[in-house]
C-alpha positions in Angstrom: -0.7 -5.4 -1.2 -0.3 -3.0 1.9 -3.6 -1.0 3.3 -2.7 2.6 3.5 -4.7 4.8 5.8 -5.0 7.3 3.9 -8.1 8.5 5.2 -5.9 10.4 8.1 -3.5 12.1 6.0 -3.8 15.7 5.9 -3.7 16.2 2.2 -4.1 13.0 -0.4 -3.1 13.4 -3.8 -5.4 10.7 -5.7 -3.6 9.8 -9.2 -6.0 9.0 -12.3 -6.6 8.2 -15.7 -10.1 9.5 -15.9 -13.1 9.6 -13.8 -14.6 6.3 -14.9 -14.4 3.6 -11.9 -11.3 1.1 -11.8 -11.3 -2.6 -13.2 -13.8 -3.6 -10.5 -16.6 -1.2 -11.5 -16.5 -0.1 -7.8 -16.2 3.7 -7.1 -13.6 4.6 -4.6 -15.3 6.6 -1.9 -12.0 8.7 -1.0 -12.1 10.4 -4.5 -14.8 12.5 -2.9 -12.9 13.7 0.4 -12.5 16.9 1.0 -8.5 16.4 1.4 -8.3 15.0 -2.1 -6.8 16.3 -5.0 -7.1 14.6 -8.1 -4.4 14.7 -10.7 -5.4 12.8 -13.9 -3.1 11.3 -16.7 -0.1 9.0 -16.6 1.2 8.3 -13.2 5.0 8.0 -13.8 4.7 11.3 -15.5 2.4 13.1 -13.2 4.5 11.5 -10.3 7.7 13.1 -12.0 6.3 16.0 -12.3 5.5 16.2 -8.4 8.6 15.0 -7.0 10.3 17.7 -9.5 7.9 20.6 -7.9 8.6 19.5 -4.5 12.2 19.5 -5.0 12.3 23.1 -6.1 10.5 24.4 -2.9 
């Protein structure tokens, strides 16, 4: 799997089930940067969704 910095984007859009931690048990620090938007439920759909918004602009 590639490492992404994401860390230096200017605006990270964080895509999640829930706020529980992942399979590991092991919260992800960048869920809690300032630059993060979190957009919970199903990632193919939210992703859609998105890409469709974007595409309109």
């Amino acid at each position: 799997m590639p490492i992404l910095d994401v860390q230096q984007s200017a605006n990270i859009i964080f895509l999640k089930r829930s706020m529980r931690p992942g399979f590991a048990g092991i919260e992800n620090e960048l869920l809690y940067d300032p630059k993060t938007t979190l957009l919970f439920g199903d990632a193919k759909a939210s992703l859609t969704k998105v890409v469709s918004s974007l595409k309109a602009l």
